[in-house]
C-alpha positions, 0 to 999 in steps of 0.5 A: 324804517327797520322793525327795531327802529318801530320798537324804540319809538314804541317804547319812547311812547310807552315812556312819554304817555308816563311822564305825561301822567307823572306830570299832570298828576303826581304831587309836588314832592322830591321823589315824585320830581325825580320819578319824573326826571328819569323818565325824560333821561329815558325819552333822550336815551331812547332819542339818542340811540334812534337818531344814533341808527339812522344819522349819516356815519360822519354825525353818528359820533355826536348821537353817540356821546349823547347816547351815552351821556343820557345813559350816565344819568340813568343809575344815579337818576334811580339811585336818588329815586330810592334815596328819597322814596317814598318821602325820606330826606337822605344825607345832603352829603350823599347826594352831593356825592353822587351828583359829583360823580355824575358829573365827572363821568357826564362830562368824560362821555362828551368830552373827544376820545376820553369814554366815544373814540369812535364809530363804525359802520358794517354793512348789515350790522348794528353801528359799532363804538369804539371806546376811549380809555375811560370806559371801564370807569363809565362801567363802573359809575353806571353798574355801581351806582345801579347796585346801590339802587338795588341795596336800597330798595332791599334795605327799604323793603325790610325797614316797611315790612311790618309798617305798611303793606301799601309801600311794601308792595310799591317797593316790591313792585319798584324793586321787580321790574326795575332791576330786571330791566336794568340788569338786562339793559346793562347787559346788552348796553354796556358789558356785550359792547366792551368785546364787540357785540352791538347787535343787542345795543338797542335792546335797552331801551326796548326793555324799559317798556316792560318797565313801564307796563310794571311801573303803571300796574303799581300805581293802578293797583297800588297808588304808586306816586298818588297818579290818578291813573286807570286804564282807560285813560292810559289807553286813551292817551296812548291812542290820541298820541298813536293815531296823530303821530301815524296821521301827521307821518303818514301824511307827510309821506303821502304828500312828499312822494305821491303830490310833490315827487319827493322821495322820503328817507326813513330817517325823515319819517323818524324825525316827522315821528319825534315831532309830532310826538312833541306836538301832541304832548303841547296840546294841552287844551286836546289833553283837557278835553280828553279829560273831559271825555273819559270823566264823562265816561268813568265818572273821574272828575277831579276834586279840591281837597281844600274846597272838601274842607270848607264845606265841611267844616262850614257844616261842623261849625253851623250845625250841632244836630247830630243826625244832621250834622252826620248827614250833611258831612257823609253826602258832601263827602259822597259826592265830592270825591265820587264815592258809591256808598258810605256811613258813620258808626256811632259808637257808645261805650263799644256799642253801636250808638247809631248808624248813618248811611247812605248805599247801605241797606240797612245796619245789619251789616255792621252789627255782624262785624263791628268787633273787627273794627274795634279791636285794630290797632291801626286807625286808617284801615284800607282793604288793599292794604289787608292781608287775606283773611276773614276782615278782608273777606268781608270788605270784599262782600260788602263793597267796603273800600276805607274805613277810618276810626274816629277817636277823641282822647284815646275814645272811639267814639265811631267809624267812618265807612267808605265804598268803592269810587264811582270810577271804579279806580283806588283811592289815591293818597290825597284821599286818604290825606284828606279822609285823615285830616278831616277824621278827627275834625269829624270826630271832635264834631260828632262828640260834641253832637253827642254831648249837645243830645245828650245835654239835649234829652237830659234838658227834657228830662230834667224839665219833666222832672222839675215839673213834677218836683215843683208841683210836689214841692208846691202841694208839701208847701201847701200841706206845710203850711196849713200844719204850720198855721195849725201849730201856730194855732195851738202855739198861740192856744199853748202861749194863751194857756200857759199865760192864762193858767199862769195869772190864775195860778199866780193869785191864789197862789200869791194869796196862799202864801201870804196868808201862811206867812202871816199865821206864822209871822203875825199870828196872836194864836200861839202854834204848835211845832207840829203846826208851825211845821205844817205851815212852813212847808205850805209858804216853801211849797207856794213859793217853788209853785209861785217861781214856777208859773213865773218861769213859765210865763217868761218863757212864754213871753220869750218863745212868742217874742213878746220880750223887747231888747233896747241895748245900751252901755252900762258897766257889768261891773257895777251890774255884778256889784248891785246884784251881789248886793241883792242877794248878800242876805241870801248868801249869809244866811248859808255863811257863804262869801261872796268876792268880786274881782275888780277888773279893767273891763270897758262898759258892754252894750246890752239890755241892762234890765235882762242882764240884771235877770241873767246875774241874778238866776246865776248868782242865785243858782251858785247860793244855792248850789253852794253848800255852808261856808262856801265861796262865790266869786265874780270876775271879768275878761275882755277880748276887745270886742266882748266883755266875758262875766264869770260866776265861779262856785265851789258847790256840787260841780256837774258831770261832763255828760250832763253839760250839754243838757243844762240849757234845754228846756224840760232836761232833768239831769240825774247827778246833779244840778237839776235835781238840786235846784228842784230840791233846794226850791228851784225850777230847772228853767232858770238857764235856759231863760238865761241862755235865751236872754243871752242869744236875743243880745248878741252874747253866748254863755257857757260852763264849766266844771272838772265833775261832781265835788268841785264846783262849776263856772257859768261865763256869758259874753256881751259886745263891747260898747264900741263907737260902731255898736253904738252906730249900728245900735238898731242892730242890736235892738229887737221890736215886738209886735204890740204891747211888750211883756216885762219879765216876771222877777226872779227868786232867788 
């Protein structure tokens, strides 16, 4: 075996190991599945030229075709590489396209005489080929299509350049040492062999281990095709395979020429070589426990993502404590993925909320640097993927590998912060796969975390804050309640009072005025004017007094509810005739006249005894409001559920502003009405017993007037005697405590 021939099967192992670690390793996707088929047409090129250099010369036509067949597939192998790279889905149309023509080309090359006519052998020289006629049409396919591979590694190169400097770099890596090798390859391959040169023809395949060597830097350093792959295993794998490959040679040379007497040709060797090889890389339970030894070594056991989530999210789901919860998702995600150190910031309006952290020393750390976090735009934020500056700088310090923000509605609500792996490799895209599918899973659980302390503490304080409340409100009620048995107290001695000064008020009073009318009525001792005078103001000035402690004594009995309503039906029509008859001499004696309109209005349910009351302080109040020669009238309306009475005068009228006064107790109106009453011997209580009344009955009442001048109206409204007022008379009915009062008459 010549030193050529010990470099290609160098550089065959160079590419075995690779595709060794692409298989095991990468992900299933369509790049990573080609990456993969050009590193097993390398292995046959590198095959085909090895056996092409050693085969007797009648056989080396055969490993020419097959040398060149392999090599037809190496451009548009790459070309496709490039079109899918890194997960791109190009045109079905254009890789039918460049299948097709791969096709045609693979065929020509085993097809006699067309692309290999021939080979021959030079003492001392490399093996020359002679070429068919479709050659320059292999030319073209193999440097065209590796032309096309370039423009699109640049074409993407600039789509990635200000998307993510992680690809950048893998292309740019893809870009350096693929086209130098190719380049290079083709050369010494395919362009010196046209004008005769073949003793360079064996230098392509060498070339690729330089390929290889930049290929397995990018995915070390730079997660090219997400391979977990270190030094250390390379170098592991490279020496397993080495060391068998020269044991099971070197064994068989040993015992074919020294124990059996067999000479042993290079070419054997090299074919002991291959299948050796084949049988290292079938040692699929050797390659485990390889495994197994460097993880023990660099701490490199492998994890299932899936099994990341469920625990995980098993915590989420089962804990709502927010330093729990936190804890519990920081150490399983430690500890399953072999990660140094990590923590979660806790953030709250842009401010650090909390920290927990396990390999950080402290919370300093974050303090110092947190705005630089905060104010990326990206999410993800990957120290090998940050250009040079002050972030990185810090990265680097702290031993701070991923960092991830957490955000809910557009709301950073915390940062996840990840250190180096154990092992000492990056993180590889499965990683940052699963720290991106569990950042917002992760960051819903923390807010509703916060939300349930929050809730939590608010509990607290409201718990505290009702306390205190209910015992103020406790000791208000009790300090209420002894002031309201204090007023109740005096209500009863003001109710006893006003009753007991208004019975010994009432009966001299009552004897006053009937002595005065008799000196003026019944007298046999003729009187004076001046006399007579004196005792006519004296019988006025009782009688106002008289109707005054009647009022009294009826608002009294009202306020202290010692008035009791028994309702039932009863025509206001005939009530209003009644009245009106009562009050007619009244009337007369200011020549006023007195109208009642007769109208269809069905009988009402009320008490008829205060109604009566009502009609007369109303009617009573349009006498004497009304001046000489006036009107008064009478009239009805009904709704269908009240029957609404009206008493219409054309007397003094009232102010707008004084309307709402007219039904409250102790109001004295300047303009108008009270003031008239007072004058003409009322007592200015009159309406709002009638108001009273009124509400104990289910009614209202209310006035009107345009102003002073223009007489007034006073309407009350009663509930119509319905079949279910009737029913539900109890509802209407007001029961006293005790011995009911009556209701002092009116005076009118």
């Amino acid at each position: 075996m010549d030193l050529i021939g010990l470099l290609l099967i160098l550089s065959l192992l160079f590419n075995a190991g690779l595709v060794l670690f692409v298989h095991s390793r990468s992900s299933r996707n369509t790049a990573n599945l080609i990456f993969e088929a050009v590193i097993y047409i390398l292995i046959l090129w590198h095959m085909g030229m090895i056996f092409f250099r050693v085969v007797p010369l009648e056989s080396s036509i055969n490993l020419a075709k097959i040398l060149y067949f392999a090599a037809s597939f190496t451009a548009p192998s790459f070309l496709l590489f490039s079109l899918y790279f890194p997960q791109e889905k190009p045109s079905k149309y254009l890789v039918a396209v460049v299948a097709l023509l791969t096709g045609i080309v693979a065929f020509l090359t085993l097809s006699p005489s067309v692309i290999i006519k021939d080979v021959l052998f030079v003492p001392g020289e490399e093996r020359k080929i002679i070429f068919g006629p479709a050659y320059p049409l292999y030319i073209v396919h193999v440097a065209g299509l590796f032309t096309a591979f370039y423009g699109v590694l640049i074409y993407k190169l600039q789509k990635y350049q200000q998307k993510s400097a992680l690809i950048k770099l893998q292309i740019q890596y893809l870009l350096l040492s693929t086209s130098l090798v190719s380049f290079l390859a083709m050369v010494t391959n395919l362009f010196l062999p046209t004008i005769g040169i073949f003793r360079f023809n064996w230098l392509g395949q060498v070339l690729t281990t330089f390929w290889v060597a930049g290929i397995s830097y990018a995915i070390v350093r730079h997660r090219l095709m997400d391979i977990r792959l270190v030094v250390a295993r390379t170098v592991a794998y490279t020496i397993i395979i080495t060391l068998i490959g020269v044991f099971y040679v070197a064994s068989a040379f040993i015992i074919s020429s020294i124990f059996l007497g067999f000479d042993v040709a290079g070419n054997q060797l090299i074919l002991y070589a291959f299948l050796t090889i084949i049988v290292a890389l079938s040692f699929e339970k050797l390659k485990r426990q390889v495994e197994k030894f460097t993880d023990s070594i660099f701490f490199k056991g492998q994890y299932n993502p899936n099994a990341v989530l469920s625990k995980i999210g098993h915590v989420m789901s089962t804990t709502i404590d927010l330093p729990t919860v936190t804890t519990q998702i920081l150490q399983t995600l430690v500890f399953e993925m072999r990660i140094s150190k990590g923590a979660f910031i806790l953030l709250e309006g842009g401010k650090i909320y909390d920290v927990i952290s396990t390999g950080f020393t402290g919370r300093s750390v974050f303090d110092m640097q947190i705005s630089n976090f905060l104010n990326l735009p990206d999410d993800l934020i990957v120290f090998d993927e940050l250009e040079e500056g002050t972030l990185k700088e810090w990265m680097r310090t702290w031993g701070i590998s991923v960092a991830r923000v957490l955000k809910v509605n557009e709301e950073k609500v915390g940062l996840l912060i990840l250190g180096d792996k154990a092992s000492g490799e990056t993180y590889s895209l499965e990683d940052l796969r699963l720290i991106s599918i569990l950042a917002p899973e992760v960051a819903v659980a923390i807010q509703n975390s916060k939300s349930y302390d929050k809730i939590k503490k608010f509990n607290v304080t409201l718990s505290q804050e009702v306390d205190k409340a209910t015992a103020d409100l406790i000791k208000t009620s009790r300090q209420l309640e002894s002031a309201n048995l204090k007023l109740m107290e005096l209500d009863r001695l003001k109710d006893d009072f006003v009753s007991v000064a208004s019975h010994e008020l009432r009966t001299p009073m009552t004897a006053i005025r009937s002595y005065a009318w008799m000196a003026l009525n019944r007298s046999d001792v003729p009187l004076s004017a001046k006399l007579k005078k004196y005792l006519n103001r004296t019988l006025i000035s009782t009688e106002r007094l008289i109707n005054l402690v009647n009022d009294m004594l009826n608002i009294s009995r009202i306020e202290s509810g010692k008035v009791e309503v028994v309702p039932g039906p009863f025509s206001i029509q005939r009530l209003s005739g009644d009245v009106l008859n009562e009050v007619l001499e009244k009337a007369q004696e200011k020549n006023l006249h007195l109208h009642l309109l007769n109208s269809q209005v069905p009988a009402v349910f009320a008490d008829e005894d205060k109604v009566h009351q009502i009609l007369l302080n109303l009617i009573g109040n349009a006498i004497k409001f009304t001046p000489v020669g006036g009107e008064i009238t009478v009239s009805f309306f009904c709704d269908g559920s009240t029957v609404e009475t009206s008493i219409k005068d054309n007397g003094l009228g009232i102010v707008k502003d004084d309307m709402p006064k007219l039904f409250k107790k102790f109001n004295r109106l300047d303009n108008s009405f009270v003031g008239a009453a007072t004058a003409a011997g009322g007592t200015g209580l009159g309406l709002y017993i009638c108001k009273e009344l009124v509400n104990l009955m289910s009614g209202q009442i209310w006035v009107k007037s345009e102003g002073l001048g223009k007489g007034s109206v006073f309407t009350f409204s009663l509930p119509v005697a319905t079949k279910e007022n009737l029913a539900h008379g109890g509802d209407f009915t007001r029961q006293v405590d005790g011995t009911p009062k009556m209701l002092e008459p009116v005076a009118v």
